[in-house]
N, C-alpha and C positions, 0 to 999 in steps of 0.2 A: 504494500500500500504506500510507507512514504518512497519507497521508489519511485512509482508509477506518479505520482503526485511532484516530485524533483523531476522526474522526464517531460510532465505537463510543463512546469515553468520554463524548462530550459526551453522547448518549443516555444512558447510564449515570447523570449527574449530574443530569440534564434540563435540562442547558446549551444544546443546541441551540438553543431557542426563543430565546432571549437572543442567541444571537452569529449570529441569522440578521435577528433586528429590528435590532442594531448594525448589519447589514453594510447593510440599505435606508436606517437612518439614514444611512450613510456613501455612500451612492449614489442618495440622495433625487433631487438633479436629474435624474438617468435615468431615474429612475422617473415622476415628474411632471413633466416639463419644466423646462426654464429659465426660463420663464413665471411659472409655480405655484411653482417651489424659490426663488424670489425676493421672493415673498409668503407664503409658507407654509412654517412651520418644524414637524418633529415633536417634541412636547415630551416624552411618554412612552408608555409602551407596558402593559399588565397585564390579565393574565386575558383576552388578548383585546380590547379596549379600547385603542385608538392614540387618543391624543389632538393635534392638530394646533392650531397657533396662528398666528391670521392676522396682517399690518400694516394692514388695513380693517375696517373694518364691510361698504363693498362686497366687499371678496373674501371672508371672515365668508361671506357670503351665495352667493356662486359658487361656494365649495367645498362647502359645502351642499348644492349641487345636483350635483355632482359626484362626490357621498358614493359611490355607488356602484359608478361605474367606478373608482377611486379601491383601494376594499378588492378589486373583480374584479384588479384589477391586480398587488395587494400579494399575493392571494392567489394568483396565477402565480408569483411571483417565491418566497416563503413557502412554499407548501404549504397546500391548501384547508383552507381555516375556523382557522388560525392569526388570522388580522383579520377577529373577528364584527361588531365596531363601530367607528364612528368618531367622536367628539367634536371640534367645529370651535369654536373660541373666536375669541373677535375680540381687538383691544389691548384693552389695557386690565384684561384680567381678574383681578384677585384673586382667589386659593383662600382659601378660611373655613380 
């Protein structure tokens, strides 16, 4: 019951989305393995738009290809079409 009544409000505010992409941040390695949660960090999230930051340019490049089962996955866990896209950066990157 207060579950169901905290998941009311959070619809209410359109909180949901926020505290369901928190809870994959917070559960990242389950989600992608130990593998990938070890090379791959999620940096942010918006509008749909996870953006993802590698330690390689080789992994850069395997997450890439990855892209897809990647947002299949997050969108099980999410709720379909919550993660339309996904942005893979390598080190290194500066934002303008």
């Amino acid at each position: 019951m207060f579950g169901d009544a905290v998941r009311t409000w959070l619809i209410e505010h359109g909180w949901q989305e926020q505290v369901a992409i928190g809870g994959v941040f917070g559960r990242w390695h389950e989600i992608v393995g130990e593998f990938n949660a070890q090379r791959l960090r999620p940096e942010s999230y918006s509008e749909g738009e996870l953006v993802v930051v590698a330690d390689s340019a080789t992994m850069a490049t395997q997450a890439r290809s990855m892209v897809r089962d990647l947002m299949r996955r997050l969108n099980q866990e999410l709720g379909d079409g919550t993660v339309v896209s996904i942005k893979v950066r390598g080190p290194g990157f500066r934002r303008r």
